[in-house]
PyMOL commands that place a pseudoatom at each C-alpha (Angstrom):
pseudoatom trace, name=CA, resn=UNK, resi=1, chain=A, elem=C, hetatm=0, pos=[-21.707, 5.764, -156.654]
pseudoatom trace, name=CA, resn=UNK, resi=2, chain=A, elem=C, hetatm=0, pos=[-24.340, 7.995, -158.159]
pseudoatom trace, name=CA, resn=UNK, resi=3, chain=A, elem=C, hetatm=0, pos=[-27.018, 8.029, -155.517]
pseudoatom trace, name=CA, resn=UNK, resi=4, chain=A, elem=C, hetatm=0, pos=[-26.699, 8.070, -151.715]
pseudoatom trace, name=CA, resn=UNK, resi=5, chain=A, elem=C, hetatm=0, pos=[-29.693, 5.812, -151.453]
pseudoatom trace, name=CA, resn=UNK, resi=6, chain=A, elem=C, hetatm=0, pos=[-28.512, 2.452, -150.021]
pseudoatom trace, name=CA, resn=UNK, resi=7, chain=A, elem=C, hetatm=0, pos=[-31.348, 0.408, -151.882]
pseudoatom trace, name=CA, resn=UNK, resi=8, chain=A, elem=C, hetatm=0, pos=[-29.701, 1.927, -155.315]
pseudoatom trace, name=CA, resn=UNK, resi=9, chain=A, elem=C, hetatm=0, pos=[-26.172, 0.920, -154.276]
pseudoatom trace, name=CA, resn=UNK, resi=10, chain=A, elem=C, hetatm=0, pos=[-27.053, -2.552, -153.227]
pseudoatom trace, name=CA, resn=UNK, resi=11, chain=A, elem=C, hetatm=0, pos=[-28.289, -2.785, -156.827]
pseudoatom trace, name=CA, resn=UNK, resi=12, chain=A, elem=C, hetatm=0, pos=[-25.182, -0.769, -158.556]
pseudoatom trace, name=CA, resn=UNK, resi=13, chain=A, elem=C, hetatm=0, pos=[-23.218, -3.333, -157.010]
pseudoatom trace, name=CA, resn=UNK, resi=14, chain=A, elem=C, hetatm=0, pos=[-25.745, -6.684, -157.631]
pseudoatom trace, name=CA, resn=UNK, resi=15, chain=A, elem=C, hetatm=0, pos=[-25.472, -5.717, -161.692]
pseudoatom trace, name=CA, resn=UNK, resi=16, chain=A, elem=C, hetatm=0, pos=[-22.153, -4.569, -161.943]
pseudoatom trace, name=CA, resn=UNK, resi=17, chain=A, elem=C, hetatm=0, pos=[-20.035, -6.119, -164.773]
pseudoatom trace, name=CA, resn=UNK, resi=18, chain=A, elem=C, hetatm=0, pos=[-17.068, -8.060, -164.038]
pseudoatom trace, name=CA, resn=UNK, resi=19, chain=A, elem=C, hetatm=0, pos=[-14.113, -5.399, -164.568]
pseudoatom trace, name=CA, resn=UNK, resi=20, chain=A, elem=C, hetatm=0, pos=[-15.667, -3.366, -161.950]
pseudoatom trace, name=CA, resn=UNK, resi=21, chain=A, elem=C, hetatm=0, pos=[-16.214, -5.981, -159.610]
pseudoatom trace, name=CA, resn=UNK, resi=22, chain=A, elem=C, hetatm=0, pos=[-12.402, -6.222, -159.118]
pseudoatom trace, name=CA, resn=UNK, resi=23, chain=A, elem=C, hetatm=0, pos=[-11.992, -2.855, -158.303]
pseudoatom trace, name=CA, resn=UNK, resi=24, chain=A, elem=C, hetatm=0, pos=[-14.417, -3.597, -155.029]
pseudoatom trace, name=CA, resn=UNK, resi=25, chain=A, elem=C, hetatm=0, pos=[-12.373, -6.621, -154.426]
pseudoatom trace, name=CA, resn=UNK, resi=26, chain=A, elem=C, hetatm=0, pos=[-9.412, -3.972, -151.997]
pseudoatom trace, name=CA, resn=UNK, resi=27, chain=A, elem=C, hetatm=0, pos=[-8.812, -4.548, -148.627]
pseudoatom trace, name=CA, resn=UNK, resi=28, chain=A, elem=C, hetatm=0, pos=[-6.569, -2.528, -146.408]
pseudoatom trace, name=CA, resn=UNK, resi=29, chain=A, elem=C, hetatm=0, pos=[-2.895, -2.764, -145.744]
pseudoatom trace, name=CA, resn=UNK, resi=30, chain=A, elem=C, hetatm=0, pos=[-1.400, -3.096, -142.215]
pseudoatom trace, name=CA, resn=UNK, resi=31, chain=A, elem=C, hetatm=0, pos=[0.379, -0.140, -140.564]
pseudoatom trace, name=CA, resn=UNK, resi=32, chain=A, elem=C, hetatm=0, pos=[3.784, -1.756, -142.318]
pseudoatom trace, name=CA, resn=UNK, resi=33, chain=A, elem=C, hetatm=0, pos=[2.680, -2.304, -145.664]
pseudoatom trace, name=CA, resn=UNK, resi=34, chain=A, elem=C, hetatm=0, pos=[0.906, 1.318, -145.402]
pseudoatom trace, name=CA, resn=UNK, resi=35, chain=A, elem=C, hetatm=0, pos=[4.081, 2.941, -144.603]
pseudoatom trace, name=CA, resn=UNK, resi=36, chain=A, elem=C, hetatm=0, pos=[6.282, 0.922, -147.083]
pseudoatom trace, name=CA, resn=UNK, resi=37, chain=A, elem=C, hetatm=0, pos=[3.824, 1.749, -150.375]
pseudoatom trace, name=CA, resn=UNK, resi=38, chain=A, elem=C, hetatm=0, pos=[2.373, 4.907, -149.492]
pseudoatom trace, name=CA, resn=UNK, resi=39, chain=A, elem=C, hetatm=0, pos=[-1.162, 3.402, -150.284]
pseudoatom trace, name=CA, resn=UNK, resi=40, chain=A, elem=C, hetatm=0, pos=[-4.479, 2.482, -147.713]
pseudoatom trace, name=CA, resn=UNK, resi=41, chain=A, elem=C, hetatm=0, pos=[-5.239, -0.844, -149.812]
pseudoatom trace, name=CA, resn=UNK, resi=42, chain=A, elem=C, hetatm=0, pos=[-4.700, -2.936, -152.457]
pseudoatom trace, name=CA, resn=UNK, resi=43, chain=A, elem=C, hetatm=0, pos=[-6.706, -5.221, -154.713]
pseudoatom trace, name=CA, resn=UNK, resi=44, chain=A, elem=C, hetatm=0, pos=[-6.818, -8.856, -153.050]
pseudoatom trace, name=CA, resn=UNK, resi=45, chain=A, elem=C, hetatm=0, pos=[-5.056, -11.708, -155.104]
pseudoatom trace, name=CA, resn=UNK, resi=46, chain=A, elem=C, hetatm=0, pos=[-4.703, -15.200, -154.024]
pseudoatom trace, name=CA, resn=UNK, resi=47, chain=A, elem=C, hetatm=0, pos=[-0.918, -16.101, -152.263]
pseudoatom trace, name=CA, resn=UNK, resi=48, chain=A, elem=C, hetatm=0, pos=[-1.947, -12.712, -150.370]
pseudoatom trace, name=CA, resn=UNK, resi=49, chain=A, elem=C, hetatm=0, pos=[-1.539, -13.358, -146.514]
pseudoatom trace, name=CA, resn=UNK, resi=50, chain=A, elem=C, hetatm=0, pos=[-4.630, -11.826, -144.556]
pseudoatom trace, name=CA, resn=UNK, resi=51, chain=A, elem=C, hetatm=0, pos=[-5.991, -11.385, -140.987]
pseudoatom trace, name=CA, resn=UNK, resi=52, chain=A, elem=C, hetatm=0, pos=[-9.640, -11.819, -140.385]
pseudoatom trace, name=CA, resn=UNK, resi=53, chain=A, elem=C, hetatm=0, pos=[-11.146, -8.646, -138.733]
pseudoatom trace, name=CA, resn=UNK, resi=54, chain=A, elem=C, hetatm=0, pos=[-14.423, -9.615, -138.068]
pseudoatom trace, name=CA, resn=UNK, resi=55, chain=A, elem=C, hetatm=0, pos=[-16.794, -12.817, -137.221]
pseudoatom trace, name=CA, resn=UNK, resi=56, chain=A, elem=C, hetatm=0, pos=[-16.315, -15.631, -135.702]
pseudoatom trace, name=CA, resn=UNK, resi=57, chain=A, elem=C, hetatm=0, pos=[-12.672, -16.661, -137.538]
pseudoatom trace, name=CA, resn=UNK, resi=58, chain=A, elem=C, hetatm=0, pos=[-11.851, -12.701, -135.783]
pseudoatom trace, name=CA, resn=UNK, resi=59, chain=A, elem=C, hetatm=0, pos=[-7.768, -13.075, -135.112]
pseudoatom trace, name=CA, resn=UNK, resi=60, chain=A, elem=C, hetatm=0, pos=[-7.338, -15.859, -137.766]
pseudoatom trace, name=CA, resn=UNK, resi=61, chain=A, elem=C, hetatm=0, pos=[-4.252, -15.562, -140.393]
pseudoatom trace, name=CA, resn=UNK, resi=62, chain=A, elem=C, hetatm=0, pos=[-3.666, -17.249, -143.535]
pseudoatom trace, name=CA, resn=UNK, resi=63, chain=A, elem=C, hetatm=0, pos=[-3.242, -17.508, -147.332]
pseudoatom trace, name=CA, resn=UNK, resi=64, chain=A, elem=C, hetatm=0, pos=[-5.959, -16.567, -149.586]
pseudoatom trace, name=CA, resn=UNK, resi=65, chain=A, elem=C, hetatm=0, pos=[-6.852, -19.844, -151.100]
pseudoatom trace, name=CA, resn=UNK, resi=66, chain=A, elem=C, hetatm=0, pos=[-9.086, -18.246, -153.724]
pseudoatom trace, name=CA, resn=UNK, resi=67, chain=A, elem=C, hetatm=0, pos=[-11.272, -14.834, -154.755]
pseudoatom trace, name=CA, resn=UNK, resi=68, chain=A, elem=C, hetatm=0, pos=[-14.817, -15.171, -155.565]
pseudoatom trace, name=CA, resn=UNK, resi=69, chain=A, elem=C, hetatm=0, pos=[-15.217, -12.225, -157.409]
pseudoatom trace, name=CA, resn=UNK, resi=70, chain=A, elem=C, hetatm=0, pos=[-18.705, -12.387, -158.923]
pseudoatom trace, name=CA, resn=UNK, resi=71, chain=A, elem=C, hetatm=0, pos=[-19.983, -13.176, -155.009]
pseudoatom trace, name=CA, resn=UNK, resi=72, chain=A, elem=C, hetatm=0, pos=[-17.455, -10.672, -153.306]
pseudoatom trace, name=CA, resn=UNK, resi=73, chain=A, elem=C, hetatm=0, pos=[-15.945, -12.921, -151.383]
pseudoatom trace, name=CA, resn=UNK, resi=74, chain=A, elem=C, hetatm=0, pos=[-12.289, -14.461, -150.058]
pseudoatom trace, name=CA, resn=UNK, resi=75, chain=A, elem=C, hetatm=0, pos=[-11.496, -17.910, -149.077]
pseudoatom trace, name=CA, resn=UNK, resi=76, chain=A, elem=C, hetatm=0, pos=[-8.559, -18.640, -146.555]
pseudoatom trace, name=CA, resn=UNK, resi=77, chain=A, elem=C, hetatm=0, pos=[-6.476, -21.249, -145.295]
pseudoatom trace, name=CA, resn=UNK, resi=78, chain=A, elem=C, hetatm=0, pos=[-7.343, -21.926, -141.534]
pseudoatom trace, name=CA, resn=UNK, resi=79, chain=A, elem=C, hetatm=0, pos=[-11.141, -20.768, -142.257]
pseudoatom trace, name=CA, resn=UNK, resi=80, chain=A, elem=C, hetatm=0, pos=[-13.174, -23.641, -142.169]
pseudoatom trace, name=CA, resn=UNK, resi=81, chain=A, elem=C, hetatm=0, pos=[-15.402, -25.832, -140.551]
pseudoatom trace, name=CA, resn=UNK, resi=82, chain=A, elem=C, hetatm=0, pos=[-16.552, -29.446, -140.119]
pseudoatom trace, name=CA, resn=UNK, resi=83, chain=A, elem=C, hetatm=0, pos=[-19.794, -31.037, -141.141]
pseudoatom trace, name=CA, resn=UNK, resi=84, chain=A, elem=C, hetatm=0, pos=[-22.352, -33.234, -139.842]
pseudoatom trace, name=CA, resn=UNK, resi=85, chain=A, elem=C, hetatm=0, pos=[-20.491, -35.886, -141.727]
pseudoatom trace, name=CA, resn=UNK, resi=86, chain=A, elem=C, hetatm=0, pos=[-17.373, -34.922, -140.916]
pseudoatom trace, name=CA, resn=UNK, resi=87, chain=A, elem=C, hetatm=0, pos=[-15.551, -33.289, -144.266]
pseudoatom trace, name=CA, resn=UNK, resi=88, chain=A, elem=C, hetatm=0, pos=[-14.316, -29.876, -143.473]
pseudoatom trace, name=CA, resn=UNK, resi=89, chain=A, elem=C, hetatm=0, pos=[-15.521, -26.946, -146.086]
pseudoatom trace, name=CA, resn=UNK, resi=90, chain=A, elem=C, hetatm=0, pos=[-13.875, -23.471, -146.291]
pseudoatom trace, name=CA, resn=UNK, resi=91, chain=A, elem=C, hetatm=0, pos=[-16.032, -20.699, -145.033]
pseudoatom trace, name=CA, resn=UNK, resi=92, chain=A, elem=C, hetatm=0, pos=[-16.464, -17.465, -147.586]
pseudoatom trace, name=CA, resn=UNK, resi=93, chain=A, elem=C, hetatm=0, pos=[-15.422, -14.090, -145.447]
pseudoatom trace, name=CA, resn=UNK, resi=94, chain=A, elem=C, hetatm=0, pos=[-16.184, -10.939, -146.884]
pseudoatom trace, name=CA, resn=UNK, resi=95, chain=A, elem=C, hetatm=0, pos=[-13.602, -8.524, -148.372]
pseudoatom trace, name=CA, resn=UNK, resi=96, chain=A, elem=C, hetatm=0, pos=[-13.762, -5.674, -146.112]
pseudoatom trace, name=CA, resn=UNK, resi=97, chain=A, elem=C, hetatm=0, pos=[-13.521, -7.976, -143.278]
pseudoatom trace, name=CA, resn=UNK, resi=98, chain=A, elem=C, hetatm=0, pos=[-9.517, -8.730, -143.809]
pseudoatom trace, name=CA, resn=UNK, resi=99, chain=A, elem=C, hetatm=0, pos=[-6.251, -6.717, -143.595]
pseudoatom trace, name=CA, resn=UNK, resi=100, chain=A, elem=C, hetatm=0, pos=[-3.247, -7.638, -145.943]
pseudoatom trace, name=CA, resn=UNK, resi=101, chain=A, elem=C, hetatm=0, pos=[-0.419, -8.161, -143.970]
pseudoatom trace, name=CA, resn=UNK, resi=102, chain=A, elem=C, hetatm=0, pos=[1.645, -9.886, -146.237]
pseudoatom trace, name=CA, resn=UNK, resi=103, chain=A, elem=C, hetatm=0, pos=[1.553, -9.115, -150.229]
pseudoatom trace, name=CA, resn=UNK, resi=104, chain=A, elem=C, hetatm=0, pos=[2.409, -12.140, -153.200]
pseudoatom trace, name=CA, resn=UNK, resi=105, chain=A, elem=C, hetatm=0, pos=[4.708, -10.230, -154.889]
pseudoatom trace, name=CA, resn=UNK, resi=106, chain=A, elem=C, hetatm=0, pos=[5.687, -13.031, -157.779]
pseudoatom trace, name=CA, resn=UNK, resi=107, chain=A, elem=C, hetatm=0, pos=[3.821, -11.082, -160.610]
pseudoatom trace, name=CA, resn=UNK, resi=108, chain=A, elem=C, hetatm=0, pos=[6.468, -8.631, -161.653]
pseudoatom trace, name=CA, resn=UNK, resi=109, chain=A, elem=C, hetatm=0, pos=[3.748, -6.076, -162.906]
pseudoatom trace, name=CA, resn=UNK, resi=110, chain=A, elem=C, hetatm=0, pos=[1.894, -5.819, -159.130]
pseudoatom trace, name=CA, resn=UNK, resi=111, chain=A, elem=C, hetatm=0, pos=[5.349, -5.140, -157.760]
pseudoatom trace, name=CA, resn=UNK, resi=112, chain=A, elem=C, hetatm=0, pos=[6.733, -2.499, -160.195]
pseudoatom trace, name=CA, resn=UNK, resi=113, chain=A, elem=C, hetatm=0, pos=[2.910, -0.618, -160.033]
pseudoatom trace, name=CA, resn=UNK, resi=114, chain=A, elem=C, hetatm=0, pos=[3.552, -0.974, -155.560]
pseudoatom trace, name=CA, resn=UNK, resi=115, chain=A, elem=C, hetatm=0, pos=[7.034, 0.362, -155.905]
pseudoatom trace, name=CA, resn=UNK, resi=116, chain=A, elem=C, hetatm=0, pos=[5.918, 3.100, -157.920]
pseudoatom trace, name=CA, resn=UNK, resi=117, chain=A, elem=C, hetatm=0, pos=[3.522, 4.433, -155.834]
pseudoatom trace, name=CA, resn=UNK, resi=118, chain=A, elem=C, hetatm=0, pos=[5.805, 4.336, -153.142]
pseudoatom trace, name=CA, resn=UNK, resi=119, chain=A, elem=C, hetatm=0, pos=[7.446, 6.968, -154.559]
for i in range(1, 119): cmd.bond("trace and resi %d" % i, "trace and resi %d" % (i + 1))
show_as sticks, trace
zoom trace
């Protein structure tokens, strides 16, 4: 960030283009996952397993269902709750507000760049 103004970050982040987006989109690793790849977090991906820190889902574990990247937010399985009419809808938790505890490892390029920096 250039400025330590929080008005001027709010806005750094409101107009930021799409590529950089991602790159606020990292939550932090458990104490196992730490150890094991040598790194504090890693960019979220859907088929990540994630516990809610914080809110009213606090203690809650699941699969990220999907990334909203453009609104900086994560959907996850057991996260949701019931309307007036009785369909359920998934409730958007913010990124910093999970810890990975359990990384989707099927793309072969995320797992070669994790064991690398495990090095």
């Amino acid at each position: 960030m250039t400025s330590k103004q929080p008005r001027k970050q709010r806005v750094l982040r409101y107009r930021a283009h799409r590529h950089i987006l991602t790159k606020f989109m990292h939550a932090h690793l458990s104490p196992e996952l730490r150890e094991k790849y040598g790194k504090r977090s890693v960019g979220l991906r859907s088929g990540d397993t994630v516990k809610v820190l914080k809110g009213v889902f606090k203690g809650v574990e699941g699969k990220v269902k999907r990334v909203d990247v453009r609104r900086m937010m994560v959907y996850v399985e057991n996260v949701s709750r019931k309307k007036a009419d009785g369909s359920t809808v998934d409730v958007p938790v913010r990124v910093p507000n999970v810890m990975i505890t359990q990384l989707n490892l099927e793309d072969k390029y995320r797992k070669e760049k994790l064991e690398a920096s495990a090095k």
